[in-house]
N, C-alpha and C positions, 0 to 999 in steps of 0.2 A: 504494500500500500504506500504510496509514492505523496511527495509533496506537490511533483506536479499535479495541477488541475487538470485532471482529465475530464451510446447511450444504447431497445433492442435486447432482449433477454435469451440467452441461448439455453435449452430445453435443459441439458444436459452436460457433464463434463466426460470425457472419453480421457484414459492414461492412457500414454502412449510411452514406447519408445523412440531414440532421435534417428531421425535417417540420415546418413552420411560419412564419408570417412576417405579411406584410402581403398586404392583396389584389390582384391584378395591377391592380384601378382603384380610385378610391377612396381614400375616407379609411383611414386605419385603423382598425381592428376595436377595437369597446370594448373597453379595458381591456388591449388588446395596448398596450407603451412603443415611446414615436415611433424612428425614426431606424435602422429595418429593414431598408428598398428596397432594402440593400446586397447580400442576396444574388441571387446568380445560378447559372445554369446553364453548367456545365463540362464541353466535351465534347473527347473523345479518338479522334484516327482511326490506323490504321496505316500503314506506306507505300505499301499499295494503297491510301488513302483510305477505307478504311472502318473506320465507328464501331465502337469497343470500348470503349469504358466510357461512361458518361452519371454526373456527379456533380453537387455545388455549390460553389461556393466564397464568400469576402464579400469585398468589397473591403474593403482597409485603407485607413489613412489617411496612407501614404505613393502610393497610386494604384495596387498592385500588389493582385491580386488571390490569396489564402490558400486552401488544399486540402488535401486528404490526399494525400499521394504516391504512394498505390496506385492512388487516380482516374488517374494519367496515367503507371503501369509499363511500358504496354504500346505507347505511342503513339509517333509520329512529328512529328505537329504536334497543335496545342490550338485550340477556337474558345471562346469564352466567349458563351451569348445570354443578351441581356438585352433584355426589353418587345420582343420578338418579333424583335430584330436579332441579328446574327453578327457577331462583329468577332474577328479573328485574334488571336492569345496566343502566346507564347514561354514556355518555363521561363526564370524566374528566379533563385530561391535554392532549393536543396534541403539537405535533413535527410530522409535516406532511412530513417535508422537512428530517429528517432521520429517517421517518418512526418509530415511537416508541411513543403508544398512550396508557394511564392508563380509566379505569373504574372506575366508585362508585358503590360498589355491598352493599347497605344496608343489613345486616344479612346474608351472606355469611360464614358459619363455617369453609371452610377451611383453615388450621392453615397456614399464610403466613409462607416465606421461612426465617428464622431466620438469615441468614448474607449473606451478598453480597460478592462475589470476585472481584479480581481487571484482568483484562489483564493486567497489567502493569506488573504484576510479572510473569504470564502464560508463561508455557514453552512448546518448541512443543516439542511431545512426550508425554505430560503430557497426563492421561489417565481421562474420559468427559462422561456424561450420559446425551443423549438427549432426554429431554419428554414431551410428547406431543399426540395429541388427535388424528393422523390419520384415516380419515372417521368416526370420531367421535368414537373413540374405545379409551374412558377414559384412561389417565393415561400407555400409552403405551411404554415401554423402549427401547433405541438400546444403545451400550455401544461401544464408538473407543478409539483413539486420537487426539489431534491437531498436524494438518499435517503442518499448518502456521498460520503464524499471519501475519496482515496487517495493520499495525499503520494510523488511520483514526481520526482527532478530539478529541482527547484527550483519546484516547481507542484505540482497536485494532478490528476488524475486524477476527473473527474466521475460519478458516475452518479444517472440523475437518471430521474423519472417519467415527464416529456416522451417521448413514442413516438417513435421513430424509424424509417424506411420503410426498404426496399430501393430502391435506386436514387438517395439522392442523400448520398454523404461526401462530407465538407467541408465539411459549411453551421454557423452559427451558432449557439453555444448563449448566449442575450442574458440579461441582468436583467433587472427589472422597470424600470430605469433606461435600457434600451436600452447598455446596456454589453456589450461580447464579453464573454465568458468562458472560450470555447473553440472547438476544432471538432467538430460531431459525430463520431464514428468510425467505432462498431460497435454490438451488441446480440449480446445471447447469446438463441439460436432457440428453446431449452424453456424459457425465463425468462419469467417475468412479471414486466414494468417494470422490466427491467435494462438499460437504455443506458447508453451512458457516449461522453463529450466529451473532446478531450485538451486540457491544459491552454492557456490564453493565452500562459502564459508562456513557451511552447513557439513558440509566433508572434516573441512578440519577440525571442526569444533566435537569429534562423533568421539573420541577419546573421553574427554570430558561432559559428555552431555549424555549419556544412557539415558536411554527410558525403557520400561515395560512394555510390553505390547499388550494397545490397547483395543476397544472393542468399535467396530467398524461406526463409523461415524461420530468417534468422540476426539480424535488425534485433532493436534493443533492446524498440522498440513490438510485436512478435510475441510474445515473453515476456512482457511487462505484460498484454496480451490474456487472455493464457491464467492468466496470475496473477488478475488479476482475475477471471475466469468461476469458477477455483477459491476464490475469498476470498469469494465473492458467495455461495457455496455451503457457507461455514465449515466445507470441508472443510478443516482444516487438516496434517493428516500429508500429503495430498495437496500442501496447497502448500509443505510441506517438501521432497519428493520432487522438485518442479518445481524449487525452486531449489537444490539441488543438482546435478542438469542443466544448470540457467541459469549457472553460478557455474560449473564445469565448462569451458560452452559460450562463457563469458565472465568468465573471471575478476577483470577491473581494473570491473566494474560496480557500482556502489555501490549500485541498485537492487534487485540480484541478490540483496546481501549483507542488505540490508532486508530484502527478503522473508523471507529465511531466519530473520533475527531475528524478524518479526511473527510465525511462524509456529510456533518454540520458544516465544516470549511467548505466544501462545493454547493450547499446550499445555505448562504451567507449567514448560517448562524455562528458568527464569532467566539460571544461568550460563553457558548455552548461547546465548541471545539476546543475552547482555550482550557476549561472543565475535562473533557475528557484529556486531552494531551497530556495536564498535570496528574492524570489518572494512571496514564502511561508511563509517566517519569515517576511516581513514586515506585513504581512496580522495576522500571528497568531505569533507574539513572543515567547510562549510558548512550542511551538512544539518539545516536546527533540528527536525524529524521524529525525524529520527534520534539527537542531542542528549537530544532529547524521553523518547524511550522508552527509551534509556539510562538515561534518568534511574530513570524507573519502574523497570524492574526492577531497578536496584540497591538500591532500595526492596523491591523484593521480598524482594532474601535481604539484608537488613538493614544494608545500606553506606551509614546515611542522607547521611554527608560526602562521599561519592563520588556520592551520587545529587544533592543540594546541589548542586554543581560543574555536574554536567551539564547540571541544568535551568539554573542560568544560562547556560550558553552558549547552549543553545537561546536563551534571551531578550537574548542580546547580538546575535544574529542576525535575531531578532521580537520587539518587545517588546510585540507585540499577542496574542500566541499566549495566548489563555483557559487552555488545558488545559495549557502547562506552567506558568504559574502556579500553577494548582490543583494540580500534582504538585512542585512548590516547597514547597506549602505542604505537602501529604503528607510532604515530605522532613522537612520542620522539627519537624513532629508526630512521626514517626519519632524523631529526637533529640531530642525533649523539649523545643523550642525552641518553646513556643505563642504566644509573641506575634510574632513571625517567621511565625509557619504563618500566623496570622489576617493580617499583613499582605498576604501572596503571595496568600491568601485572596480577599481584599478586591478587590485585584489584576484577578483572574480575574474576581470579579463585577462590576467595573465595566467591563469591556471587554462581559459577554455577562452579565448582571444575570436572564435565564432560566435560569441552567443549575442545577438544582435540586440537584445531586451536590455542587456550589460553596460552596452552603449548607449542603449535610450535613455537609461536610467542616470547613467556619467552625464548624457546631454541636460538632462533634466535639472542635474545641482549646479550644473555649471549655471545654466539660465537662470538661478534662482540668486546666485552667485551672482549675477549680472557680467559674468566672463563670456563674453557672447562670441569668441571669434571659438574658444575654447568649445564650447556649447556647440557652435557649426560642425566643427571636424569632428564629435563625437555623434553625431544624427547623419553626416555623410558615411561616417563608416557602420553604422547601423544601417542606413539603406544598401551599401554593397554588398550586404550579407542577406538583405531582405527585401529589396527593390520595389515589391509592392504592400509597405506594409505605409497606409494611409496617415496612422496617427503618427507614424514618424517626418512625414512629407507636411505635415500640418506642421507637428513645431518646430521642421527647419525654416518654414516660411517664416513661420512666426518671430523665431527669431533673428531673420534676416531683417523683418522690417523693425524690432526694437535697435537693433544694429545699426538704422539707416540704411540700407542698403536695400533700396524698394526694387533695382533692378533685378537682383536676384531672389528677389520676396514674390516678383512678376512674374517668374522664371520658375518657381518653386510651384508657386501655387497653380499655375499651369499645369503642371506635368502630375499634380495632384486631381486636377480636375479631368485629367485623361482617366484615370483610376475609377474616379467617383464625380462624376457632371452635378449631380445633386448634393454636392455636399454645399449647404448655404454659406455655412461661415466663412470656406475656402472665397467664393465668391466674395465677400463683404471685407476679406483681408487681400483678397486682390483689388475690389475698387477701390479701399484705401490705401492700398498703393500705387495707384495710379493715378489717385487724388495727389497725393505729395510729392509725383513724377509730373502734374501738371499737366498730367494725360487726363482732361477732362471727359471728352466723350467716351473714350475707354471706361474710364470709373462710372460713367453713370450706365454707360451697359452692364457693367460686373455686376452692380449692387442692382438694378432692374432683375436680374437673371436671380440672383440672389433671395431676393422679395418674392418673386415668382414661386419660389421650393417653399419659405416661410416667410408669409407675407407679415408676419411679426416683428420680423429685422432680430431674432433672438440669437 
């Protein structure tokens, strides 16, 4: 459950494993990243010896081999093949409750996967190879990207373009780097392009984090499931609904208590999200997500010092986190602090120097700041990231004419009105600049054209 603001409800959620990989001979496939071969084929028999699940798993780099613990519910013993052999498996570590269970595969030659990635720095967009065993078809690739994140327990929550098949969870969701990132899980069945991976972090943390196996629809990863099929769907009263069930059905969850926040926060109830958030951080102090969005909506109903606070902690926690820099700096601009904003500004755009909002934002305090040449080149480099984002084409105009500078205020709002013909104001800050260029019949056309959308002049 993500601090972006992320609608259509899909019936159903299907676990899947991931498709993709390298070829069972051969080099690897152009442009797939080396150091894949690690997965394989995970299979589950009962104690009559017969098969009931078919999944994948990858080896790690302690020798043990990672899965989802729904691949092996049902089982009595485990075989793992790999490059056409059977070689017997044991459970080793289980995490029933988020689903993420390792093997002991004694003599196992596939070379584990040589480094782990983190969500923590994953960016969506970034480009993702999901591999994995579909119908038992070894080592199969699909190649997307991550469409989001969703910050869950110390990791994020995947969902990425990459298809993912029926028949093989637990396989690997890689970089381009050939880094884990996760394990495939599930897909939601009327979706398009809605997979989703559980986090790495979820891998490493299985040492430490045991749990019992629990009873089918009470595990924390059942809820997340269904949380997410609803967030994917920005149905949000919906995923209120849910986690007040989840929260209910799990009170000490601090995931629970997220959701509910994200979900008041998508439906502008502030004080209500800023309630559950603090619900979230008494349970998991740690949580710079949740830190995160605290912070915003304190910002929302105007607590810039308490939102201030927040976002640092989020950042004593991550000082990589882009977005709550950039709500640092919203904090500061909030209280009137704009060389502070532009700092935290700054901040955010050196860690992620694409995020086009980052710039708006730098433009914003500058203008406020009355640094207006400063204000310009941070709205121009917002728009070459984002060419057609209007509200940024508004306050370069804007601030071209506090500048003086009604030529390119003329020029601005122009090329804003190719965007949007009807936007009144755009018209009413072009006839007054065409007022103070002395281009009289110009201005009186602008502001006619203007009155015409809203004959209120507002």
């Amino acid at each position: 459950m993500g601090s972006a603001h992320a609608k259509g409800k899909p019936s159903m959620v299907h676990r899947v494993a991931a498709a993709g990989g390298v070829r069972e001979r051969g080099d690897r496939q152009p442009g797939v990243p080396a150091g894949l071969p690690s997965v394989v084929v995970v299979l589950t028999y009962n104690a009559s010896g017969k098969a009931t699940e078919l999944g994948s798993g990858v080896k790690l780099p302690d020798g043990s081999v990672a899965t989802n613990c729904h691949v092996l519910k049902d089982g009595n013993t485990y075989r793992v093949r790999y490059r056409g052999k059977v070689y017997p498996a044991s459970l080793d570590k289980a995490d029933w409750n988020r689903d993420v269970c390792s093997l002991s595969v004694p003599g196992l030659p596939a070379p584990p996967v040589v480094v782990l990635g983190s969500t923590q720095t994953l960016q969506v967009g970034a480009r993702v190879y999901a591999i994995g065993t579909p119908e038992g078809l070894q080592r199969t690739l699909s190649e997307g990207i991550v469409s989001s994140l969703r910050p869950v327990g110390g990791g994020s929550y995947i969902q990425t373009t990459a298809a993912i098949s029926p028949g093989s969870s637990g396989g690997g969701l890689f970089d381009d780097h050939g880094r884990l990132l996760g394990l495939t899980s599930f897909f939601i069945s009327k979706g398009q392009q809605l997979n989703f991976a559980l986090p790495v972090e979820w891998i490493e943390a299985l040492p430490q984090h045991p749990t019992p196996r629990v009873a089918a629809g009470t595990s924390e990863v059942y809820w997340i499931d269904r949380a997410m099929a609803i967030q994917s769907s920005k149905d949000w009263q919906g995923l209120r609904a849910l986690a007040e069930r989840w929260i209910k059905a799990q009170p000490h969850s601090a995931t629970a208590w997220f959701g509910l926040g994200e979900a008041d926060d998508n439906l502008g109830q502030h004080a209500q999200a800023i309630e559950a958030y603090r619900q979230a951080l008494q349970i998991n102090p740690q949580d710079a997500d949740a830190w995160n969005n605290l912070g915003d909506d304190y910002v929302g109903v105007g607590q810039y010092a308490k939102a201030i606070e927040a976002e640092r902690q989020a950042l004593q926690i991550n000082s990589q986190d882009a977005d709550a820099w950039n709500n640092l700096g919203n904090a500061y601009d909030g209280a009137g602090q704009y060389s502070q904003a532009i700092k935290a500004e700054r901040k955010a755009l050196q860690i992620n120097p694409r995020n086009a909002m980052a710039w708006n934002e730098m433009g914003l305090s500058y203008d406020r700041a009355s640094e207006y040449a400063q204000a310009i080149s941070a709205y121009r480099w917002s728009l070459q990231i984002d060419p057609r984002d209007e509200k940024t084409w508004f306050l370069l105009g804007l601030t071209y004419s506090f500048a003086g500078q009604y030529a390119q205020t003329i020029k601005t709002e122009k090329q804003l009105l190719q965007l949007n013909p009807l936007d009144s104001s755009s018209w009413f800050i072009l006839g007054s600049a065409y007022n103070r260029s002395s281009q009289y019949a110009q201005a009186i056309n602008a502001f006619r054209q203007g009155l015409q959308i809203n004959p209120h002049g507002e």
